[in-house]
FIMAR-949101 format. One record per residue (C-alpha): residue in one letter; x, y, z. Coordinates in steps of 0.001 Angstrom, whole numbers, padded with zeros to 6 digits, always signed. Example, Ala and Ser with C-alpha at 12.3 -4.5 7.8 and 13.67 -1.06 7.14 Angstrom:
2
A+012300-004500+007800S+013670-001060+007140
//
This chain:
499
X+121905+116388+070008X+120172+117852+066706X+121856+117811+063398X+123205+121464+063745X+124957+120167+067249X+122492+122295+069597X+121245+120417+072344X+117389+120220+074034X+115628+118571+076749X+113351+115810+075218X+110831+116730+078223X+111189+120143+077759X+108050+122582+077082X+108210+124672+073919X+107628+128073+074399X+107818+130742+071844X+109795+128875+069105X+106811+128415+066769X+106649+128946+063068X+103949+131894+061886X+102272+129077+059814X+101670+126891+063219X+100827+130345+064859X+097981+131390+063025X+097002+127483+062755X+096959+127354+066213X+095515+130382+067090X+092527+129254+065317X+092292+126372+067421X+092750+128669+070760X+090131+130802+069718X+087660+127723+068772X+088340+126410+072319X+088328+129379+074215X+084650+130149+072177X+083467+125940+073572X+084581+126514+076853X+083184+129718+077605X+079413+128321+077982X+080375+127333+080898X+081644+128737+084640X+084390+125847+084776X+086243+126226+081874X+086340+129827+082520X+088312+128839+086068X+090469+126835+084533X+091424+129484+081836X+091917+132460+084346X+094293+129772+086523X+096212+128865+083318X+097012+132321+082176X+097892+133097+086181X+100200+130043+085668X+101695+131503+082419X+102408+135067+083169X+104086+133584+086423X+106353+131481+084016X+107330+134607+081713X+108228+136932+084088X+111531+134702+084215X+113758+136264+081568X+115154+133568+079403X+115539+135976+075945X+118782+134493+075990X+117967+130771+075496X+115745+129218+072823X+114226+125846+072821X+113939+123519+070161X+110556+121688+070537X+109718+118090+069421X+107571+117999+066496X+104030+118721+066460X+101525+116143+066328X+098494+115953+064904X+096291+114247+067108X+098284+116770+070449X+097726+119699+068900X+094587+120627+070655X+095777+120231+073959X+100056+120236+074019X+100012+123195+071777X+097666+125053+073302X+099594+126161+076796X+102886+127322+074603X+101085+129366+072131X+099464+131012+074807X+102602+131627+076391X+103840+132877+073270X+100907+135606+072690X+101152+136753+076285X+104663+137171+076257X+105034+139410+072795X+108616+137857+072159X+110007+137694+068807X+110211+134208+067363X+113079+132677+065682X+111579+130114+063927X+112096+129669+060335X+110021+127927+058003X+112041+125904+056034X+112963+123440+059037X+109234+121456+059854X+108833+123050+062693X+112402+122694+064392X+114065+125344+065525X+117219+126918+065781X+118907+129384+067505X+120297+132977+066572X+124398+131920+067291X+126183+128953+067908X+126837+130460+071447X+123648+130782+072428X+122541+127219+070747X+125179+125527+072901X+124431+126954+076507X+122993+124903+078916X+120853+127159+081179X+118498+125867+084034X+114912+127004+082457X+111608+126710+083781X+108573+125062+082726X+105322+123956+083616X+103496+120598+082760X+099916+120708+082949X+097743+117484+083055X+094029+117208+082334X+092340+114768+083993X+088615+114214+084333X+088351+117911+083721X+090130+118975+086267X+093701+121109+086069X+096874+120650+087951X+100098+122457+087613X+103413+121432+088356X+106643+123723+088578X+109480+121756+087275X+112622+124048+088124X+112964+128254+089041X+114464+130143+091483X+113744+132619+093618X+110898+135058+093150X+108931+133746+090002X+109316+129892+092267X+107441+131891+094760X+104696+132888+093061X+103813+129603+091187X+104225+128129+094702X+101149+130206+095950X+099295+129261+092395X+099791+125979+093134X+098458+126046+096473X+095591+127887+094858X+095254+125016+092458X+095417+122319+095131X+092807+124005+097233X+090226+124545+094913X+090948+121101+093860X+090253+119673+097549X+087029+121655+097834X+086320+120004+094451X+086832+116771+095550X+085181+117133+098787X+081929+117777+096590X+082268+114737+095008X+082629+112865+097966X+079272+114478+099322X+077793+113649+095646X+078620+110133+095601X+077245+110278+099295X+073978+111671+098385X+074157+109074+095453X+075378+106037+097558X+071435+106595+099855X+069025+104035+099243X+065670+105622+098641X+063644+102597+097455X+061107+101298+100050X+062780+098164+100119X+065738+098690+102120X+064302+098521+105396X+063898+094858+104904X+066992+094169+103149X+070724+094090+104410X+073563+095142+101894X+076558+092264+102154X+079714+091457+100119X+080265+087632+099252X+083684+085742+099232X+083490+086970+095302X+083582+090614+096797X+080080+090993+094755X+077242+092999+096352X+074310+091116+097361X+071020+092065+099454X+070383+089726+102001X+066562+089155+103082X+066044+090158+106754X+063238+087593+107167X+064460+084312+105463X+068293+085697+104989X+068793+084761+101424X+070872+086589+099457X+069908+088101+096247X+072332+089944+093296X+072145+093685+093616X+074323+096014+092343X+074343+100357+092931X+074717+100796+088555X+073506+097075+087557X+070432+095224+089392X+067625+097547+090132X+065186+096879+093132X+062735+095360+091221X+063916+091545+092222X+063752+092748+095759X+060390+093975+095825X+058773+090910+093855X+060535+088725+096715X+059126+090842+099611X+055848+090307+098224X+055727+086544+098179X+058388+085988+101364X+056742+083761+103531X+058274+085121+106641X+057167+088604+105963X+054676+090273+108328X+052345+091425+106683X+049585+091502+109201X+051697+092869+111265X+048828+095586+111990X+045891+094554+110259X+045037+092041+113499X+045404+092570+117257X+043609+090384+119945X+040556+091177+121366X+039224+090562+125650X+038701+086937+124934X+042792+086745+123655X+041025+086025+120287X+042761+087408+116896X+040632+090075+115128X+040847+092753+112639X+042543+096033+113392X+042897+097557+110250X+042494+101343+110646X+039819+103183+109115X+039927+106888+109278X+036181+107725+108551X+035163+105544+111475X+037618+107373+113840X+036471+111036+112853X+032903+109511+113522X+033811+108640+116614X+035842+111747+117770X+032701+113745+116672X+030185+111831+118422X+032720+112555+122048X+032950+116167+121024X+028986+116227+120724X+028157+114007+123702X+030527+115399+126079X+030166+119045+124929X+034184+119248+124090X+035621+122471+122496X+036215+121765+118828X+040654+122195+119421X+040064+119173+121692X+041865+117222+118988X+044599+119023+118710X+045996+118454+122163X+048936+117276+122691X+048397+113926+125469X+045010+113315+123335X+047014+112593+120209X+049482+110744+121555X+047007+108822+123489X+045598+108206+119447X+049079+107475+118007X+049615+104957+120986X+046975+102964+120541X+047370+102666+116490X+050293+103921+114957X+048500+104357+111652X+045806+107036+112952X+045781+110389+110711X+045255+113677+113115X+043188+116234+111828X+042602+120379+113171X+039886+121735+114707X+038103+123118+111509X+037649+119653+110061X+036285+118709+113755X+034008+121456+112931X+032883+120270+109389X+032508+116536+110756X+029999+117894+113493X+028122+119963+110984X+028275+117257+108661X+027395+114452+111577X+024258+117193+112350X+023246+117300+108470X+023050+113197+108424X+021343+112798+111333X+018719+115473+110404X+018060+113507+107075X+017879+110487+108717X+015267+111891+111575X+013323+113574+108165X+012828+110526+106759X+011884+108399+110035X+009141+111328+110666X+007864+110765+107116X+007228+107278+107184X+005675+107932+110895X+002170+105990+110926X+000760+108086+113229X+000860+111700+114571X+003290+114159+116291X+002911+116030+119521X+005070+118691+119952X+005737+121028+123001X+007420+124712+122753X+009060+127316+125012X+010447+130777+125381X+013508+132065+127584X+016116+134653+127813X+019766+134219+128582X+021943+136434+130835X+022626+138956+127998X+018858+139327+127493X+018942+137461+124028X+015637+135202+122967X+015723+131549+122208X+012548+129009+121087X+012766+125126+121194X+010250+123212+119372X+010200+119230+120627X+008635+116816+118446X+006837+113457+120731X+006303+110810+118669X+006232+106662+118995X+007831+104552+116355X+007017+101555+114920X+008450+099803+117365X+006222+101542+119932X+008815+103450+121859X+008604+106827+123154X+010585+109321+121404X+011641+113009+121815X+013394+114871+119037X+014636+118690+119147X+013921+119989+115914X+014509+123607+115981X+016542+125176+118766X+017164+128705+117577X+017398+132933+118567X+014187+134578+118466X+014853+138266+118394X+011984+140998+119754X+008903+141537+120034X+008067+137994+121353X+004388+138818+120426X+001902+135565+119650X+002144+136266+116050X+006082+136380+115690X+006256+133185+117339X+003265+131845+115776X+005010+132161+112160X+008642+130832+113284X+006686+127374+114783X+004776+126989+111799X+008151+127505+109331X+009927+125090+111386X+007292+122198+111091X+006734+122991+107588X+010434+122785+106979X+010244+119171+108462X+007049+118335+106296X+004721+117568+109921X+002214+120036+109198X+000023+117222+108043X+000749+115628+111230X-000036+117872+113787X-001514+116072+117124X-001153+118964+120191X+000882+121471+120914X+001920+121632+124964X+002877+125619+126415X+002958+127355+129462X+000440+129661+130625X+001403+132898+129495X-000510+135549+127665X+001603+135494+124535X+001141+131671+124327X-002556+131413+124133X-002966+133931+120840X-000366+131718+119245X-001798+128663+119046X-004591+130302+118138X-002605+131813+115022X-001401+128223+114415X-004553+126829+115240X-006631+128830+112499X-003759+128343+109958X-003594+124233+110068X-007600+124037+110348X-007556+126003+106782X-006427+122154+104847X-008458+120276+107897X-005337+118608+109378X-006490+118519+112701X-008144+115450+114798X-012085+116505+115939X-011589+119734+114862X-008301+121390+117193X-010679+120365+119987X-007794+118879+121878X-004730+121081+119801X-003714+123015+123303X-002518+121303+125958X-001108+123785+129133X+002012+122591+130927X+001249+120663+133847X+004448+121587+135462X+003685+125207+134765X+000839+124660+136506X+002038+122580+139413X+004720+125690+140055X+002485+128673+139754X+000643+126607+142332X+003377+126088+144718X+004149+129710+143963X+001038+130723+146095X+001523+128295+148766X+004924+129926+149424X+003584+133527+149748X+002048+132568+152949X+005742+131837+154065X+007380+134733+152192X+008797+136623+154612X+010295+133209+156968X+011556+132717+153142X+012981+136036+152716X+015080+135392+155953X+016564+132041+155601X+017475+132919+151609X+019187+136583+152979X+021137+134162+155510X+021892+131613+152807X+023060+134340+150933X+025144+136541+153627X+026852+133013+154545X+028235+131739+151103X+029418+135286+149365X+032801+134511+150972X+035164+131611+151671X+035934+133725+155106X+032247+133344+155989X+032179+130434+155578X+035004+129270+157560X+033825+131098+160317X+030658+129686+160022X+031588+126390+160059X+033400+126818+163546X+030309+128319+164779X+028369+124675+163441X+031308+122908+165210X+030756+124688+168549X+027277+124319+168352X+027959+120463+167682X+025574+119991+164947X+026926+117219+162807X+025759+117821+159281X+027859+117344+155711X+025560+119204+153654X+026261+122781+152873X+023986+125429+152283X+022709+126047+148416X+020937+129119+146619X+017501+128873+145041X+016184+129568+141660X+012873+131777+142659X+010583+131030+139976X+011300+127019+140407X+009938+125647+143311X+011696+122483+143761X+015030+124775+144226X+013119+126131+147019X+012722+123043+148478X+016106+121968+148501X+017550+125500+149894X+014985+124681+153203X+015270+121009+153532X+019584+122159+154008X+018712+125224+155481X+016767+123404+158480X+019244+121431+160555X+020952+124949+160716X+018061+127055+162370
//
C-alpha cells in the first residue's frame, strides 16, 4: 500500500507512468544506446526482437489501470528503464505522471487507483549478451503471440548455443605437435595433467594456464623416446646402419633407371611405383614428370662437364669414328664417337654429339657440323683418326676436315694416317658380292620367309605341315636386314632345316 492507499505489485514492470523530466532523460540514454549498438548485426537482433516483444505487450488494452513504479535508480537506469520507455514511445499513451511526487505515480480516480486487474508484463534478462523473454500473465490472443516470440527467442537462442558448442569444439583441438606423444588425464585433485606416453609421467597442463612448452622440452630429453626410430634400419648382415632419407640421392637414382632402362619420363608418377617408394621409406618426397625431365637434363649437363674435363686433362690423343643414317620418316641423324684410353689405360668410348642433320648430306655440310662439335669439346688439338664408311660423300669430308686441322699443324706425320675406312663396311660390301652368286636361291627362301610369317593363320598351318613332315625344330623363321649380312646368315642357318 502507498501513502494515498493505491496498491502495486512490487515485481511489477512500469510502463507508461513516467515523468516528462525522466522521459526526455531517458530518451537520451535510448538514443545513445540504440547509436552503440547499431555497429553491430547483434544488437540490431536483439532490438528488432524487443520491439516485437513490446508491441505484442501493448496491443493488450489496459488504459484503464495505471501502475505505480518503484523508484528509479541510478546505477538501473540504463538497462530497467530502457524496455518501459520504449514501451511508452511505441504506445503514444498519455502519461499521468506528475512531477511533484519523485517519480511515483498516481492514478486519475480513487476507483481506478483501487482496482486490482490481472496485467501483463514482460521481464527481460541480459545475460552474456544474449536476450530472453518471459510472459508473466495474458490471456487469450496477445498470450498467443508472445508465445510464438518466445519460441522465436528460444530458437535462435539454441542455434546460438549450438555455435558455441562447435566453437569451444574447434577451441578444445590440440594443434601443437606434441600431442601425439602425450595423453590428457585428470588426477584425484580433478586437475588436468599430460601424461608422457613413453615414461608415463605426468606433467601440469592446463587448456588457459600451462602452455606446451614444458611438454616439448621433456620430449626432447625423454630417454624412452624414439628418436631413431627411422634414421637406422639393418642391413644383409642384421647389422644397424643409417637410413636417413636423402632426397637428392633418390632423384639421382630414379634418373639414372629412367636413363638406363629407357623409361618414359611419367614413370614416376605411377601409382604401384610410388607406393612401392612410400613402402620402403615412409619419408620419400614424390615428384612429376617435368622435374624427372629437368633431373635428366640436369644429370646430362653434369656428366658432360665431367667427360669435358676428363678429355682435357687426356695425355694423349682421340680417335673418333662418325656415321650417317636415315630413320623411317626419312629424317638425317650424325653420331660422332670419341676412342680414347685413360690414365688408367682402359679403353673408352664416349658419344659426344648425337644429333639431326637436315639435307643436302654433301661432304662439306657434314664436314662443318664434325668440326663444330669437336671444337665445342676443345679436341681439335687432339685429333688422332677419324674411322668412316666407304661412301662418296665421306671421302671429300675428311678431306674438308683434313685441310682445316693441318692449317695449326695438329696432326701426327702430317694426316698421313687421319682416314681410317670401316673394316666392317668393308667386310659387308664383301659378303655383299659373295651373295649375288646366290641371289636368286636368296630371293626364294626370303619370299617364303616372308609369305609364311605375314599371318598368325599361316603360320599355324604351317606348323601342322612341320608336324606331319616330323621335323623337330623350335626355331622359327626370322626376316633379314638386306644391306647387313650377318641377318642374312641367320634367316638361312633357320631357314635350312625347313627346305
Amino acid at each position: 500500500m502507498t501513502d494515498d492507499g493505491s496498491s502495486f505489485d512490487p515485481n511489477f514492470t512500469p510502463v507508461n507512468t513516467m515523468d516528462f523530466e525522466s522521459q526526455r532523460v531517458l530518451g537520451v540514454i535510448l538514443a545513445a544506446d540504440e547509436a552503440d549498438d547499431g555497429s553491430s548485426d547483434g544488437a540490431k537482433k536483439k532490438q528488432r526482437k524487443k520491439r516485437r516483444l513490446i508491441q505484442a505487450d501493448d496491443d493488450e488494452d489496459d488504459s484503464d489501470v495505471e501502475i505505480t513504479p518503484p523508484p528509479i535508480q541510478a546505477t538501473t537506469l540504463r538497462k530497467q528503464a530502457t524496455c518501459g520507455t520504449v514501451r511508452a514511445l511505441k504506445s503514444k499513451k498519455p502519461m499521468l505522471q506528475s512531477t511533484l511526487d519523485g517519480g511515483i505515480g498516481s492514478s486519475s480516480s480513487p476507483k481506478a487507483s483501487k482496482r486490482k486487474t490481472k496485467t501483463k508484463s514482460i521481464h527481460f534478462t541480459i545475460r552474456g549478451g544474449r536476450k530472453s523473454s518471459r510472459p508473466t500473465q495474458g490471456n487469450g490472443k496477445n498470450k498467443k503471440k508472445i508465445q510464438e516470440e518466445q519460441l522465436d527467442s528460444e530458437g535462435e537462442f539454441e542455434e546460438d548455443e549450438m555455435e558455441n558448442e562447435m566453437e569451444n569444439e574447434k577451441e578444445g583441438r590440440q594443434w601443437s605437435d606434441v600431442w601425439p606423444h602425450f595423453t590428457k588425464i585428470r588426477n584425484s585433485n580433478g586437475e588436468q595433467k599430460a601424461k608422457c606416453n613413453y615414461c608415463k609421467n605426468d606433467y601440469a597442463w592446463t587448456s588457459h594456464g600451462h602452455g606446451t612448452s614444458g611438454l616439448r622440452r621433456h620430449r626432447d630429453r625423454c630417454k624412452l623416446f624414439p628418436r631413431n626410430l627411422r634414421t637406422k634400419k639393418l642391413d644383409a648382415e642384421a647389422k644397424l646402419v643409417s637410413g636417413k632419407y636423402d632426397h637428392v640421392v633418390f632423384k639421382q637414382l630414379v634418373t639414372k633407371t629412367i636413363i638406363q632402362h629407357d623409361l618414359p619420363y611419367s614413370y614416376v608418377e605411377y601409382e604401384q611405383v610410388r607406393e612401392t617408394w612410400k613402402h620402403l621409406n615412409p619419408d620419400v618426397k614424390f615428384f612429376c614428370r617435368n622435374t624427372a625431365k629437368a633431373e635428366v637434363y640436369r644429370f646430362y649437363e653434369n656428366e658432360r662437364e665431367t667427360l669435358k674435363r676428363e678429355l682435357a686433362s687426356l695425355p694423349g690423343r682421340v680417335s673418333f669414328t662418325s656415321d650417317l643414317w636415315s630413320s623411317l620418316k626419312r629424317e638425317g641423324y650424325m653420331c660422332l664417337t670419341a676412342h680414347y684410353i685413360d690414365r688408367n689405360w682402359r679403353l673408352n668410348s664416349k658419344i659426344l654429339t648425337f644429333c639431326a642433320l637436315p639435307p643436302p648430306h654433301t661432304g662439306m655440310n657434314v664436314a662443318l657440323k664434325l668440326l663444330e662439335s669437336v671444337e665445342e669439346w676443345g679436341l681439335e688439338k687432339k685429333m688422332f683418326s677419324l674411322t668412316l664408311d666407304n661412301a662418296t660423300s665421306n671421302d671429300s669430308m675428311q678431306d674438308i676436315v683434313k685441310t682445316q686441322v693441318l692449317l695449326s699443324n695438329d696432326l701426327l706425320c702430317g694426316g698421313e694416317f687421319f682416314h681410317v675406312r670401316c673394316a666392317a663396311h668393308i667386310l659387308n660390301l664383301i659378303v655383299q658380292d659373295g651373295l649375288k652368286v646366290i641371289k636368286d636361291s636368296l630371293h626364294k627362301v626370303r619370299e617364303s620367309v616372308k609369305y609364311v610369317t605375314a599371318s598368325e593363320t599361316r603360320e599355324m598351318t604351317f606348323a601342322k605341315c612341320v608336324d606331319a613332315a616330323g621335323i623337330k625344330e623350335n626355331a622359327g623363321l626370322i626376316m633379314d636386314v638386306q644391306t647387313r649380312w650377318n641377318s642374312t646368315f641367320y634367316m638361312l642357318e633357320r631357314a635350312l632345316p625347313y627346305r
